[in-house]
N, C-alpha and C positions, 0 to 999 in steps of 0.2 A: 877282768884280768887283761893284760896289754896280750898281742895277737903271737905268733911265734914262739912262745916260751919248749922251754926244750922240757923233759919229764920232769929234771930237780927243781927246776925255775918254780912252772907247774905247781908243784908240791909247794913250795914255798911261798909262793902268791896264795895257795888255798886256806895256808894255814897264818899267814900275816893279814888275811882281810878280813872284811865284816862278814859275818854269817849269812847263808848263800850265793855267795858269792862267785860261785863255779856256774857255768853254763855247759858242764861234760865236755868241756875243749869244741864248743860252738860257737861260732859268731854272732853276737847277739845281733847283729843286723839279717843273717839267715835265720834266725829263730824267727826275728819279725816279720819276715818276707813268708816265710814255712804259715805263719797266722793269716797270712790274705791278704796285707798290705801292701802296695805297689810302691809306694812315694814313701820313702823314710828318708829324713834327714839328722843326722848326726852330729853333735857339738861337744867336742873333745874339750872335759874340765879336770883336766887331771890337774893343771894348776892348782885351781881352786879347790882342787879336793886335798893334794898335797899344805897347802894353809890352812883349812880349815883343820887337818889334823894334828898339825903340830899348834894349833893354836888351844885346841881341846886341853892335848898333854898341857901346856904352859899355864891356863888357864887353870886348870884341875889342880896342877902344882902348888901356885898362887895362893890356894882356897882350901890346902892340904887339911888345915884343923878342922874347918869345918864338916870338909867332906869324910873325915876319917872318922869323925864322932856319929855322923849317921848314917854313913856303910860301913866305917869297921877299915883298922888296916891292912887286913889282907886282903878286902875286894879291893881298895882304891890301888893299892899297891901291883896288882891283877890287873886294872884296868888300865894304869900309868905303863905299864910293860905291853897289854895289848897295844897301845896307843902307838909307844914305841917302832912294838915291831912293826906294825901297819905302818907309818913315817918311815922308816926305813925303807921299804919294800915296795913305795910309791916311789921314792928318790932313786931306787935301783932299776925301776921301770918295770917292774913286777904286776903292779897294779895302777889301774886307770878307772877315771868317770867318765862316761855319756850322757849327754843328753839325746835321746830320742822323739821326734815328732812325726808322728807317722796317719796317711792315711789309706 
């Protein structure tokens, strides 16, 4: 989740992203540092993560019959909505990716 979010923001980023997705409002570079590591270095992909998601929805759309015959319409239709709201909520700056390398 991006850094600052206020309590609604919060709430919203927990419940528009991927499952566990919370860090209890910690910095995952303090979480890392808290494990022993000294050296972490960090690479902010929210771009990428931002495309890759709406490319999922677009893709999944594309491929509807398929995929509706062998999960059924109301998971695809479930997961085209998760999709959604995670795409929204990364463009709202809600939610972000890292890369972590750490030693």
């Amino acid at each position: 989740m991006a850094p600052g979010l206020t309590a609604s923001e919060y709430r919203r980023a927990l419940r528009s992203g991927p499952t566990f997705v919370s860090s209890r409002r910690k910095d995952h570079t303090e979480l890392i540092a808290s494990a022993g590591f000294s050296h972490i270095e960090e690479t902010d992909l929210t771009a990428e993560f931002s495309v890759t998601s709406r490319a999922w929805e677009t893709e999944r759309r594309e491929q509807a019959a398929e995929l509706i015959a062998a999960e059924g319409e109301a998971a695809f239709n479930e997961r085209q909505s998760d999709l959604d709201v995670q795409s929204s909520a990364i463009e709202a700056g809600l939610l972000r990716r890292s890369l972590f390398v750490c030693s």
